[in-house]
C-alpha positions, 0 to 999 in steps of 0.5 A: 115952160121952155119944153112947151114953148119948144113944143108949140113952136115944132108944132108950128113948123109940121103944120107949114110942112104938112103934117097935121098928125105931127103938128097936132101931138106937139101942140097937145104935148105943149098944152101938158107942159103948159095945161093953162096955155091956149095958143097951141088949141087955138093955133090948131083950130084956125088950122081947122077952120081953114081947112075947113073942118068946122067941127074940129075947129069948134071943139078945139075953140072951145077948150081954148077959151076953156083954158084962158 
């Protein structure tokens, strides 16, 4: 649980520096540790509405509620 936590948390941080490819594997390396955890597929869609790129942003929003 901690790895996930570390993961989503880095994630977090290429998101505020601007790397969404660096950002987005450390969310799905999260979501592995974690499979039942939606926060790191949420926090990337709300990057992807506000971007927005809808369509990613649905799909990801739908595999969080998938998750919880």
């Amino acid at each position: 649980m901690l790895r996930a936590r570390l993961d989503f948390a880095l994630g977090r941080l290429w998101l505020l520096v601007g790397r969404e490819g660096a950002a987005l594997r450390r969310f799905e390396l999260a979501i592995a540790r974690l499979p039942k955890w939606a926060l790191p597929l949420s926090t990337a869609a709300m990057y992807f509405a506000r971007r927005r790129r809808e369509g990613e942003a649905l799909v990801a929003f739908r595999r969080a509620r998938e998750m919880d």
